[in-house]
C-alpha positions as CSV (number, residue, x, y, z in Angstrom):
1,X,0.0,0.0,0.0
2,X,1.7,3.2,-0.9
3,X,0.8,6.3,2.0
4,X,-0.4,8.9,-0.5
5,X,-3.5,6.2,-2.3
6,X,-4.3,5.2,1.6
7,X,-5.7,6.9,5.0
8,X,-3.6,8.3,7.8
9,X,-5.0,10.9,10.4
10,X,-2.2,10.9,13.2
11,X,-2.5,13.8,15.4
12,X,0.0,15.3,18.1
13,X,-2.2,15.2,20.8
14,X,-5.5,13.5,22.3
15,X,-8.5,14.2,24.0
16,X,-8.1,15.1,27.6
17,X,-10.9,12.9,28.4
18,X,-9.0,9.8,26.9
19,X,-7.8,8.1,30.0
20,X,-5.7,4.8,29.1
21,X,-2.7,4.8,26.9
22,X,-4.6,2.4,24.2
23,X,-7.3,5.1,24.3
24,X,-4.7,7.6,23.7
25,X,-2.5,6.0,21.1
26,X,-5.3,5.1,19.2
27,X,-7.1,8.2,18.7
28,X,-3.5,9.6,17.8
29,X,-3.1,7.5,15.5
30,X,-6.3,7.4,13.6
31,X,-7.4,3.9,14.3
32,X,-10.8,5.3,15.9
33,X,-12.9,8.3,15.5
34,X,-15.9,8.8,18.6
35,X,-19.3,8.2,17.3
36,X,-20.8,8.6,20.9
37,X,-20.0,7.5,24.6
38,X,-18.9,4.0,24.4
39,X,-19.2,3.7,20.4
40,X,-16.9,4.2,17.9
41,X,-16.1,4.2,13.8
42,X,-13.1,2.5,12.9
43,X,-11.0,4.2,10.3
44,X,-8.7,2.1,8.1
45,X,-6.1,1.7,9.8
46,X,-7.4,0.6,12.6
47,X,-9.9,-2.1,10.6
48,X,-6.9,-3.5,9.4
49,X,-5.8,-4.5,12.7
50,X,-9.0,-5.8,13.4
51,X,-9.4,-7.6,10.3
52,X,-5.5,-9.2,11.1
53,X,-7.3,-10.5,14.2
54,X,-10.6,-12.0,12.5
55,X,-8.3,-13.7,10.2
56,X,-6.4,-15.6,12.8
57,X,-9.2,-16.1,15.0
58,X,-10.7,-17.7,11.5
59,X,-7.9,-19.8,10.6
60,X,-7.8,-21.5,13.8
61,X,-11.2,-21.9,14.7
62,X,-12.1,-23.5,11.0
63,X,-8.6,-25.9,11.9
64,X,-10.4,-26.5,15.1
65,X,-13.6,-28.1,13.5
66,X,-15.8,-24.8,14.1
67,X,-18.6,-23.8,11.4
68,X,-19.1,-20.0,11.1
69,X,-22.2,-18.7,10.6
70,X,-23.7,-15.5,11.4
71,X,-26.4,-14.4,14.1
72,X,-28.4,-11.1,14.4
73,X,-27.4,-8.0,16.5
74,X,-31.3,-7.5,17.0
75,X,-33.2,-10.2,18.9
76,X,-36.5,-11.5,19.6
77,X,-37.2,-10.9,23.9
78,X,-39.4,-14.1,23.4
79,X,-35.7,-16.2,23.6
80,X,-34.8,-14.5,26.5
81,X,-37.7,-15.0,28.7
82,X,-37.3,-18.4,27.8
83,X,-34.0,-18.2,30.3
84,X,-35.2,-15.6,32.2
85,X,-31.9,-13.7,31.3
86,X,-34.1,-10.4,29.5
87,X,-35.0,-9.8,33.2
88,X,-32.3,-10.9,35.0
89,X,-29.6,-9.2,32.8
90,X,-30.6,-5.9,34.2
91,X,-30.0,-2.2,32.4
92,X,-26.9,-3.5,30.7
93,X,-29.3,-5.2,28.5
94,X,-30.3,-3.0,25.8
95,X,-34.2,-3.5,25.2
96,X,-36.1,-2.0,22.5
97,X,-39.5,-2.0,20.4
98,X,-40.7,-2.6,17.0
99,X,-43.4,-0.5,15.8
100,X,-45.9,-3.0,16.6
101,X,-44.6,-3.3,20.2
102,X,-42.7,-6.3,20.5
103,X,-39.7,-6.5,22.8
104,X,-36.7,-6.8,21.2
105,X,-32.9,-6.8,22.7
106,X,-29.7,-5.7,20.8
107,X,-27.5,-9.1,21.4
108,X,-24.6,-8.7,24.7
109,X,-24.1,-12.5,23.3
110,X,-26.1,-15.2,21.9
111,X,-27.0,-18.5,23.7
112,X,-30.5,-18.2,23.2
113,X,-30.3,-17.6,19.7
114,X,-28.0,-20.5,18.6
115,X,-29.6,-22.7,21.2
116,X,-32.8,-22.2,19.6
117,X,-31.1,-23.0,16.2
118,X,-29.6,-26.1,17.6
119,X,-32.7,-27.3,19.0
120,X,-34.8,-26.7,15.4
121,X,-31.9,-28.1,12.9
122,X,-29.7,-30.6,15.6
123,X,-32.6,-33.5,15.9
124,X,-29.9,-36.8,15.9
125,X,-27.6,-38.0,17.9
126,X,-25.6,-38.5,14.2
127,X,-25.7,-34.7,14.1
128,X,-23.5,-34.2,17.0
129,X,-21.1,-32.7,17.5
130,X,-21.6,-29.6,16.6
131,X,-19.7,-26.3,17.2
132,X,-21.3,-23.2,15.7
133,X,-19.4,-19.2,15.8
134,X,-19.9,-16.2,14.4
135,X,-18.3,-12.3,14.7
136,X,-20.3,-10.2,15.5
137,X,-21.2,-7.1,16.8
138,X,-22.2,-7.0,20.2
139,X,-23.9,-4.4,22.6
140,X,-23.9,-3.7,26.5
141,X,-25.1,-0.7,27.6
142,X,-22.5,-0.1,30.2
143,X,-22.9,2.5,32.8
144,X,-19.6,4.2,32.7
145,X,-18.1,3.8,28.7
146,X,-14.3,4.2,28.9
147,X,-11.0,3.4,28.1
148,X,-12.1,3.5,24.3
149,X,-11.7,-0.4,23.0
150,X,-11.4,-1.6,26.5
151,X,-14.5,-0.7,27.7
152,X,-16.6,0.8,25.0
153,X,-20.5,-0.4,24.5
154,X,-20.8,-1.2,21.0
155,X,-18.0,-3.7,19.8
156,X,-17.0,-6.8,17.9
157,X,-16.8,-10.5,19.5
158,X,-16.4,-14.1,18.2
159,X,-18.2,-16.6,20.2
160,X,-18.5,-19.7,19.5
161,X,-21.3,-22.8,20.6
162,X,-20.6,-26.6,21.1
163,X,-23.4,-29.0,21.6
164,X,-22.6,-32.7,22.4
165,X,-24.5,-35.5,23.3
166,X,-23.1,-35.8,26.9
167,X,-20.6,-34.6,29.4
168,X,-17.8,-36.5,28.0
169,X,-18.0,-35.4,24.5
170,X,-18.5,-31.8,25.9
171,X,-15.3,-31.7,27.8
172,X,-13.7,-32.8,24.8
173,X,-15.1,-30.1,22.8
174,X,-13.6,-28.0,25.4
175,X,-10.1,-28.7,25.2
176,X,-10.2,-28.5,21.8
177,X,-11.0,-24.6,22.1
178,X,-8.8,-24.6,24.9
179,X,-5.9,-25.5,22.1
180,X,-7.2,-23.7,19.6
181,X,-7.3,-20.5,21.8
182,X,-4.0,-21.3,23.0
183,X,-2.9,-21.1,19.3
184,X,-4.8,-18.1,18.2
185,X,-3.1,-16.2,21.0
186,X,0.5,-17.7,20.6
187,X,0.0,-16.6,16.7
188,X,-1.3,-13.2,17.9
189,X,2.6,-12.6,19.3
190,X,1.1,-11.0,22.8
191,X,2.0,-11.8,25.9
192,X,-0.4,-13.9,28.0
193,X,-1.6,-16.2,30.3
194,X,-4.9,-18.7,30.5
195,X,-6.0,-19.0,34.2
196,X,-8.8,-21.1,35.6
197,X,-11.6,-18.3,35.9
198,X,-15.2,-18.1,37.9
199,X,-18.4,-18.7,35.0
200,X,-19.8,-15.7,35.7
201,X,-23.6,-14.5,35.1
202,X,-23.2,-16.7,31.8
203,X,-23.3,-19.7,33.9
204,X,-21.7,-23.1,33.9
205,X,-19.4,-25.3,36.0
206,X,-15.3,-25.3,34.4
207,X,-14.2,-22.0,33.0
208,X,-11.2,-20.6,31.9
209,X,-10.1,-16.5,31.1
210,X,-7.2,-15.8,28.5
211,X,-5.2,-12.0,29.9
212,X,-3.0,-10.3,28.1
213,X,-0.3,-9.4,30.7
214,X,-0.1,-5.8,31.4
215,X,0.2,-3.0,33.8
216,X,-3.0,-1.4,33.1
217,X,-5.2,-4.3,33.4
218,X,-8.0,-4.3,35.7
219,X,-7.8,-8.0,36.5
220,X,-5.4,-10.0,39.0
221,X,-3.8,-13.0,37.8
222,X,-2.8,-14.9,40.3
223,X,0.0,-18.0,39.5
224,X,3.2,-19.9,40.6
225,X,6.3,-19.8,38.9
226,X,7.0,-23.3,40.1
227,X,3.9,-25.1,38.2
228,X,1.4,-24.5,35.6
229,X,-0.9,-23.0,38.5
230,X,-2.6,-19.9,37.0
231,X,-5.8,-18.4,37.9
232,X,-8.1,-15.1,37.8
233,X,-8.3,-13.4,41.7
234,X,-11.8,-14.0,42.1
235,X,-11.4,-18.0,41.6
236,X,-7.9,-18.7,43.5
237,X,-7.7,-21.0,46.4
238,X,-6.2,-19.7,49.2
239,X,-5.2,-22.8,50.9
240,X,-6.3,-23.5,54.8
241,X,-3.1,-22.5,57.3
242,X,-0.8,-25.7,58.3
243,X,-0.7,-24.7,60.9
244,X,-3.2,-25.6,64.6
245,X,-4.8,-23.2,66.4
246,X,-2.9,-22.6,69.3
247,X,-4.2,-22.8,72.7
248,X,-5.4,-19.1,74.4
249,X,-2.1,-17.6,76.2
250,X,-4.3,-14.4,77.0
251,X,-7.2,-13.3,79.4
252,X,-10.3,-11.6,77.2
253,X,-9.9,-7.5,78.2
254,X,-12.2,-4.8,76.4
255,X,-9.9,-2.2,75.3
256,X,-10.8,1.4,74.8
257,X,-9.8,2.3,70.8
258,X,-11.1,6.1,70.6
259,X,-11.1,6.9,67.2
260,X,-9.6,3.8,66.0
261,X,-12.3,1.9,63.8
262,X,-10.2,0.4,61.0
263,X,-7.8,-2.4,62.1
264,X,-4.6,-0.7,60.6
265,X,-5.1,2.2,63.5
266,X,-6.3,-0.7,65.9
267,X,-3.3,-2.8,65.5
268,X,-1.0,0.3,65.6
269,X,-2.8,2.0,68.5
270,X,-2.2,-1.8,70.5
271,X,0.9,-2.2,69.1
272,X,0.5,-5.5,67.9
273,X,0.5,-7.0,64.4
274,X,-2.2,-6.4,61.6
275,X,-2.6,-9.9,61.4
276,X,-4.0,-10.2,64.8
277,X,-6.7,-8.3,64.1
278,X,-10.0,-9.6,62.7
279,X,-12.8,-7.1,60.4
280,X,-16.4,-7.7,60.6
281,X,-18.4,-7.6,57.4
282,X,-22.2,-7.9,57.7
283,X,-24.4,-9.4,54.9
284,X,-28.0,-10.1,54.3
285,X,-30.0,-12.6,52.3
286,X,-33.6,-12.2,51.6
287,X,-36.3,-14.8,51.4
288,X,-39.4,-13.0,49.4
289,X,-43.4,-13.5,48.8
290,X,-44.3,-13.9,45.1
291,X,-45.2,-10.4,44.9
292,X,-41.6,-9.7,45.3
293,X,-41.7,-8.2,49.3
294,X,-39.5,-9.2,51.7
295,X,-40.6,-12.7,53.9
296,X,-37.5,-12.6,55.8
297,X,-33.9,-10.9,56.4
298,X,-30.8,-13.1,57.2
299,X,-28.2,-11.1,58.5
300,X,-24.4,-13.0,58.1
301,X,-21.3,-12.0,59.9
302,X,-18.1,-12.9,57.6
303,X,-14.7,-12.4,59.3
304,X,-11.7,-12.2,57.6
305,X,-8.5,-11.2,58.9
306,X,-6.8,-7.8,59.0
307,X,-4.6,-8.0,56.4
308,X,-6.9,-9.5,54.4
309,X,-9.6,-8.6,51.8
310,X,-13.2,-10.1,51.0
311,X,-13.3,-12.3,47.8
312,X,-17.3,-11.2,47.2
313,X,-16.7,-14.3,44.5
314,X,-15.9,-16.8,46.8
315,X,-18.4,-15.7,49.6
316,X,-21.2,-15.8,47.3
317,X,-20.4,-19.8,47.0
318,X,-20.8,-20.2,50.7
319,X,-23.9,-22.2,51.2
320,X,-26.8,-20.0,52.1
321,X,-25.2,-17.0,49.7
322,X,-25.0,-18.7,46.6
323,X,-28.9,-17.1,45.8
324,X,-27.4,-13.6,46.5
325,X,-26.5,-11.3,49.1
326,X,-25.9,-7.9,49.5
327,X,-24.4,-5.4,52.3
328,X,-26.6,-5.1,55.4
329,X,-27.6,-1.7,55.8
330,X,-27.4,0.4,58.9
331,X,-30.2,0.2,60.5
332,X,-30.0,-3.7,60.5
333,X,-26.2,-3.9,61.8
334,X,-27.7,-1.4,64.4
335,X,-30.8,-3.6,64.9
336,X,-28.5,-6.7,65.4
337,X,-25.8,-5.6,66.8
338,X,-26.9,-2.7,68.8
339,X,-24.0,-0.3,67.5
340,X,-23.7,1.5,64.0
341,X,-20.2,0.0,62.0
342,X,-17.0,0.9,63.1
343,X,-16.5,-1.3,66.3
344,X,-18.4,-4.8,65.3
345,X,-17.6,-7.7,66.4
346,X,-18.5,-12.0,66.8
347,X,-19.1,-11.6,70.2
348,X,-22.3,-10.4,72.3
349,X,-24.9,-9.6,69.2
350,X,-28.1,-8.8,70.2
351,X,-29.7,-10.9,67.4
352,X,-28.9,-14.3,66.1
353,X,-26.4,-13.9,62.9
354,X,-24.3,-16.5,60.9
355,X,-20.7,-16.4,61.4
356,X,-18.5,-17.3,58.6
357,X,-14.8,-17.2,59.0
358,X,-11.9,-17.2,56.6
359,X,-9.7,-20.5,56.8
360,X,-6.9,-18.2,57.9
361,X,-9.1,-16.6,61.3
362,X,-10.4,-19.9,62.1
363,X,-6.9,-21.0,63.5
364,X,-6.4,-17.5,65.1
365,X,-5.9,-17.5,69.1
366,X,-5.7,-14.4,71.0
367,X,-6.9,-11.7,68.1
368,X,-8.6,-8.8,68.1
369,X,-12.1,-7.6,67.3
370,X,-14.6,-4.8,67.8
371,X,-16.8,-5.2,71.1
372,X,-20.2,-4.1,70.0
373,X,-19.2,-0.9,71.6
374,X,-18.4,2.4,70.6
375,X,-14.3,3.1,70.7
376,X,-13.8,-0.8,72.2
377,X,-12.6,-3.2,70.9
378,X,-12.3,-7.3,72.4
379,X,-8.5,-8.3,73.2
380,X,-7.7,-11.7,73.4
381,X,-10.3,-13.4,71.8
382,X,-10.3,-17.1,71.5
383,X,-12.4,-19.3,69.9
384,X,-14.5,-22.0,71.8
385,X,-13.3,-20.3,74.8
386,X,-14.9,-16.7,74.5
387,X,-16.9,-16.9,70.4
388,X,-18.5,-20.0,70.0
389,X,-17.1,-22.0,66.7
390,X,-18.4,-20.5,63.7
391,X,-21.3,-21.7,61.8
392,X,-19.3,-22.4,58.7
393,X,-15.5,-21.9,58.0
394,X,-14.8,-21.6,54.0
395,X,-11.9,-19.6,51.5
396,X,-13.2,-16.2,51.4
397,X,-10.6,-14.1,51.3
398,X,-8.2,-12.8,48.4
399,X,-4.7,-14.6,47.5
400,X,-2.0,-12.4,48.4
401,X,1.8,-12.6,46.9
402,X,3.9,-15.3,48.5
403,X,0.8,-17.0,50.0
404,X,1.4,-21.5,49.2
405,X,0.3,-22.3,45.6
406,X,-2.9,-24.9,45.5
407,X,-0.9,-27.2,43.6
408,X,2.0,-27.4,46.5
409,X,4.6,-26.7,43.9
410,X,5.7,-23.1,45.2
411,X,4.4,-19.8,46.2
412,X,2.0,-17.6,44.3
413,X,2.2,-14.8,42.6
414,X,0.1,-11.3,41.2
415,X,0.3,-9.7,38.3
416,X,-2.4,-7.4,36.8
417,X,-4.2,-8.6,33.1
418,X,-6.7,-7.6,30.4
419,X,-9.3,-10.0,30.1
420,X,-9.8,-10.8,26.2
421,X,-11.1,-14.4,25.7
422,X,-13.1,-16.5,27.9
423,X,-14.1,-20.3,27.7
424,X,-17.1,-21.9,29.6
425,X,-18.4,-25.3,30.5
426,X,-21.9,-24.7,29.9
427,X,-23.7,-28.1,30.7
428,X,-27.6,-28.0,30.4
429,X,-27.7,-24.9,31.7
430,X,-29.6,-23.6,28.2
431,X,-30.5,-26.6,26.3
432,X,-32.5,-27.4,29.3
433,X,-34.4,-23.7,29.6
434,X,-34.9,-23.7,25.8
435,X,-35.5,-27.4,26.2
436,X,-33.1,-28.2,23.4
437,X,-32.8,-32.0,22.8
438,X,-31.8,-34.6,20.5
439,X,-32.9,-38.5,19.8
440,X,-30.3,-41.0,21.0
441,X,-29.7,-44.3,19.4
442,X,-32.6,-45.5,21.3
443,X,-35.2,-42.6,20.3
444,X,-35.0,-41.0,23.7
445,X,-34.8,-37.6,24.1
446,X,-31.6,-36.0,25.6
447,X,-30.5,-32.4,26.5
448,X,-27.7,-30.9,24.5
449,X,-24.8,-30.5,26.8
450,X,-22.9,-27.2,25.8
451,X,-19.7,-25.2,25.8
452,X,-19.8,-21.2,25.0
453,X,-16.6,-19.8,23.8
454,X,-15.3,-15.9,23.3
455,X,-12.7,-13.9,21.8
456,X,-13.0,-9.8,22.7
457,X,-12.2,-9.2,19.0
458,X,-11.8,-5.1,19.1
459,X,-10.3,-5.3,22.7
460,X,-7.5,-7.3,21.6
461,X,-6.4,-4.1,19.5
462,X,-6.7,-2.5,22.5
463,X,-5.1,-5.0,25.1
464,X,-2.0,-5.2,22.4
465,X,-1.6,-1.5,22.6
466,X,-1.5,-1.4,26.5
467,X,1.0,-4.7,26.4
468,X,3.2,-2.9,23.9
469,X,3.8,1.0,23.6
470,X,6.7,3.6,24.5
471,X,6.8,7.2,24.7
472,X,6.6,7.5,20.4
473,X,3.7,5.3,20.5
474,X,2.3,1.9,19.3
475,X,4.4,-1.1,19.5
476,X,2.2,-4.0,17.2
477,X,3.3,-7.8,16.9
478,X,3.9,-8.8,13.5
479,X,0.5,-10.6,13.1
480,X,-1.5,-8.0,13.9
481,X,-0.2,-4.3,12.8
482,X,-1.7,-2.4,10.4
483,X,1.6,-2.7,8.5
484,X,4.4,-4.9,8.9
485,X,6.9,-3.0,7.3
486,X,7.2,0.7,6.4
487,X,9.8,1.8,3.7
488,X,10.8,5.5,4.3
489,X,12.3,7.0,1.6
490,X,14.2,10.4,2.6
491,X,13.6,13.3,-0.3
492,X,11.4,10.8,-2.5
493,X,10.0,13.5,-4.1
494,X,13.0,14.9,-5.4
495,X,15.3,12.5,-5.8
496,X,14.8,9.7,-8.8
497,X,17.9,7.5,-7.1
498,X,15.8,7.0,-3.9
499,X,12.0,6.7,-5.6
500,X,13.3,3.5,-8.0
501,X,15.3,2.0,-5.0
502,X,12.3,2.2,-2.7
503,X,9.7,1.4,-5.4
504,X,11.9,-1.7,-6.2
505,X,12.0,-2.9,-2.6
506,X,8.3,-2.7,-2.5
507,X,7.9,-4.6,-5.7
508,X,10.2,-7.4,-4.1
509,X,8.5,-7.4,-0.8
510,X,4.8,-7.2,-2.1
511,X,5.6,-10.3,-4.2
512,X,6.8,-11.9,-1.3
513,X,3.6,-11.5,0.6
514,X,4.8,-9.5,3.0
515,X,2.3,-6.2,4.1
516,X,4.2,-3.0,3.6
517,X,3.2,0.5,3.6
518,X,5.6,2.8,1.5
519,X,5.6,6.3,3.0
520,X,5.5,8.5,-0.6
521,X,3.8,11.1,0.5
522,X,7.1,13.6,0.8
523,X,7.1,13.9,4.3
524,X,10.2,15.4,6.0
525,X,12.3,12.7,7.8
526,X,11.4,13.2,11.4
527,X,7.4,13.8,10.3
528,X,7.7,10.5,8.4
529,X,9.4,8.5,11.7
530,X,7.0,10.0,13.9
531,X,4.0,8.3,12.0
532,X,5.5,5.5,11.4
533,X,6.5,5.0,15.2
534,X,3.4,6.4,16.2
535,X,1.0,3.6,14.1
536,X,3.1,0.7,15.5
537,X,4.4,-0.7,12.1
538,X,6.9,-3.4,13.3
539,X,9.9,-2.9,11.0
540,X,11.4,0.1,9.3
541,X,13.5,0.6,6.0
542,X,14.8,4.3,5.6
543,X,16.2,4.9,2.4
544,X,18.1,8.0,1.1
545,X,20.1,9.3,-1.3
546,X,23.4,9.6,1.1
547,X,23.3,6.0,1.5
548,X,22.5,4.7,-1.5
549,X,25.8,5.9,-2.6
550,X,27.1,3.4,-1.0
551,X,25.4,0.7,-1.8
552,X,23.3,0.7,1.9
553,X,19.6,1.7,3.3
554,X,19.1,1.6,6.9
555,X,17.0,-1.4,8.9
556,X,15.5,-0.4,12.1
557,X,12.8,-2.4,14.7
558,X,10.2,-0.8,16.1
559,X,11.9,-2.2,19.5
560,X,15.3,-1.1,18.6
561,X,17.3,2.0,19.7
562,X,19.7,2.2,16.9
563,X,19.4,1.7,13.1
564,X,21.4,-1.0,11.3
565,X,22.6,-0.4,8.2
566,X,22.2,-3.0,5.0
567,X,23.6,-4.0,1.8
568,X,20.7,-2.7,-0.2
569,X,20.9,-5.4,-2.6
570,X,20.5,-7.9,1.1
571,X,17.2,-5.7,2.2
572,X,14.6,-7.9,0.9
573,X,16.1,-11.0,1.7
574,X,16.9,-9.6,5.1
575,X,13.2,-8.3,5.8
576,X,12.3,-11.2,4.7
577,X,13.7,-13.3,7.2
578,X,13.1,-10.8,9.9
579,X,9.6,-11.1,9.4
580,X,6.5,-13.1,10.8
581,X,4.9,-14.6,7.0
């Protein structure tokens, strides 16, 4: 593609309101224009990015056994009630009407859609299996658009459907995403990990999340150098203490704590350790009447240890929570525990509660907790001794660094992830809602047992950027920039010498299949870097009149410092080689 027949819009600066660096970058570079909050055109150059991805994502998914097809953005409600997801999905669910008044929904995903396709067209048990995808454009009306590609409200997914004719066949279905994502992100060139991942409103029983490592990321990935242990925050164990609980070696004391109603000031006001301390987190379930009123409030005390932080995940596991929770509110910590929070505690409640407590506080001796009294807090508290044990004793706390890896293999590890492709286990979680079934070799009918798979197509564009960028700009893999290779020819315009030596090296890539974008648009030197720095392209051939003299152009990475200089008769072989075909 020569510069002056194609698109590019960079600009020196971006909108204030652009708040991560992929946001930035991209808006600098002309990849995105702003349509509205959340929604955005994308210009050429940043399509062809985009269109890099589809391609491997379609490449490996065909290899994989996966039939594309394509589903609607607009949807008929009807499917949805039929899961009870059009209600349950809440506002992010973007609901609409036809003229004649029938509820419609602009697709977040589609598992009612190719469920009902599977259970019209898959009727045999000779039809299965059966893996269906499509990309697609995809819509979630979230409440707070941002980050541009990372967290925008219209974008562009590929998901992908399995149906088999039992568990077994399912799971293998499964792993055979699992390689093929594993392939399609290897051939992306991006740094990532796959980590064992909670299923999530979509549902389902194994799961796994594919991050791109970087800085930015608003996920935790928690793993262990020493094994192939690797999971998202929200699903890691963190394993029970070795350790018994050690008999009490103090008296109980209430201590006066004025002003000190978070355990950092406790434990610093007591001199003592933060991991002495124990915080007090108060929940309630609800039981209702059909007509949606409240029958009856369960108020639950979790404890979790100072130094430690709630994994809402986790607790909402913990039998009796699994149906939802949500923070008490004042008046009912008051109502149960006689005192507003600040200074709550296990001990001396006014009303009966549950008591859940972390593996980690259930073999604490001697800690610390509030006393049900303003500015007091309960020294010496022991278990069986002054708190009776606790109703139920489960993992809901957060990993931390250093804490013992599940597997026993080493110590764990943080490091912070974009999430950009999920895989689910889905079971008969919709086949049996849509009742989707097939006959089985003896006539019987059987539900479908199915797998749901995704691939954040637009916010791998932007997870790339966020993994790979400097202070000039983009820094793209091979497989995925706009370009792999710019030629830069210095004085084009003017000199003849440099316009046949970089048209030839074009020519010779081009019929080589490689992607290259020859800058003729007569751009001064430093304007011509700057874009081409700026838009990511990989690899860089300067050419110019001084060096052709001598028989040399100059080869620079996008990575790279310093140029090299070539043989210009070796360029083409060289880019060759140095490229990703």
């Amino acid at each position: 593609m020569r510069a002056s027949r194609f698109f590019l819009a960079t600009v020196k600066e971006a909108p204030s309101d652009a708040e991560v660096v992929s946001h930035r970058l991209m808006l600098r570079a002309g990849m995105i224009k702003r349509a509205a909050a959340g929604v955005y055109s994308y210009m050429p150059l940043g399509l062809r990015v985009i269109r890099k991805v589809e391609a491997i994502i379609r490449e490996e998914m065909d290899r994989a056994g996966a039939i594309e097809l394509l589903m609607p953005v607009v949807q008929p409600a009807e499917l949805w009630m039929e899961t009870g997801r059009f209600a349950k999905m809440g506002p992010e669910l973007l609901r609409v009407k036809d003229r004649h008044g029938r509820d419609f929904i602009v697709q977040p995903t589609s598992e009612e859609v190719i469920t009902d396709i599977a259970r019209q067209e898959l009727r045999s048990y000779r039809q299965l299996p059966k893996n269906f995808y499509h990309i697609q454009t995809k819509f979630r009306d979230e409440r707070r658009p941002r980050f541009g590609l990372m967290r925008g409200r219209e974008f562009t997914m590929k998901d992908a459907y399995s149906f088999d004719r039992d568990v077994a066949g399912a799971e293998k279905s499964y792993d055979i995403m699992f390689a093929a994502y594993r392939r399609i992100f290897d051939r992306f060139g991006l740094n990532y990990r796959a980590v064992a991942a909670d299923t999530g409103a979509i549902g389902g029983s194994r799961s796994h999340e594919f991050q791109v490592i970087a800085e930015t990321g608003e996920d935790a990935i928690v793993y262990c150098a020493g094994s192939d242990y690797a999971a998202n925050i929200e699903l890691a164990e963190a394993v029970a203490p070795a350790q018994a609980r050690a008999a009490p070696a103090e008296e109980l004391a209430v201590v006066p704590t004025p002003g000190k109603s978070t355990c950092e000031d406790v434990a610093d006001f007591l001199g003592l350790p933060l991991e002495r301390t124990v915080k007090s987190l108060v929940l309630a379930t609800e039981e209702r009447n059909p007509d949606g009123s409240a029958r009856a409030i369960q108020v639950w005390l979790l404890l979790v240890r100072g130094d430690h932080d709630l994994n809402e995940v986790k607790a909402g596991k913990v039998p009796g929570l699994e149906g939802g929770f949500r923070f008490a509110t004042v008046d009912e910590i008051v109502d149960h525990f006689g005192i507003k929070p600040g200074y709550l505690g296990p001990r001396g409640a006014q009303k009966p509660v549950r008591v859940v407590a972390d593996r980690s506080v259930a073999v604490m001796s001697d800690f610390v907790t509030g006393a049900n009294l303003w500015d007091h807090h309960l020294r010496g508290v022991n278990w069986g001794r002054d708190l009776p044990e606790p109703d139920l004793i489960a993992d809901i706390r957060n990993v931390r660094a250093g804490d013992p890896s599940p597997d026993g293999k080493g110590v764990l590890s943080i490091q912070r992830g974009i999430e950009v492709g999920h895989v689910f286990f889905l079971g008969t979680k919709y086949s049996e809602a849509m009742k989707a079934t097939f006959l089985d070799e003896t006539g019987k009918p059987e539900l479908m047992v199915m797998g749901c798979y995704g691939i954040g197509v637009t916010r791998i564009v932007g997870a790339a950027i966020e993994q790979g960028n400097d202070a000039r700009g983009i820094i793209f893999p091979d497989a995925i920039a706009p370009f792999t290779v710019a030629i830069c020819p210095i004085g084009m315009d003017k000199s003849a010498v440099v316009r046949a030596a970089a048209a030839q090296l074009y020519d010779e890539l081009v019929a080589a299949g490689v992607d290259v974008l020859l800058d003729d648009r007569g751009e001064r030197p430093g304007a011509m870097f700057a874009d081409m720095e700026l838009i990511g392209i990989p690899h860089r051939v300067t050419i110019g009149e001084r060096g052709l003299k001598d028989g040399r152009v100059e080869y620079q990475h996008r990575r790279d410092s310093q140029a090299t200089a070539l043989a210009q008769a070796d360029a083409a072989a060289f880019i060759k080689g140095r490229v990703a075909l």
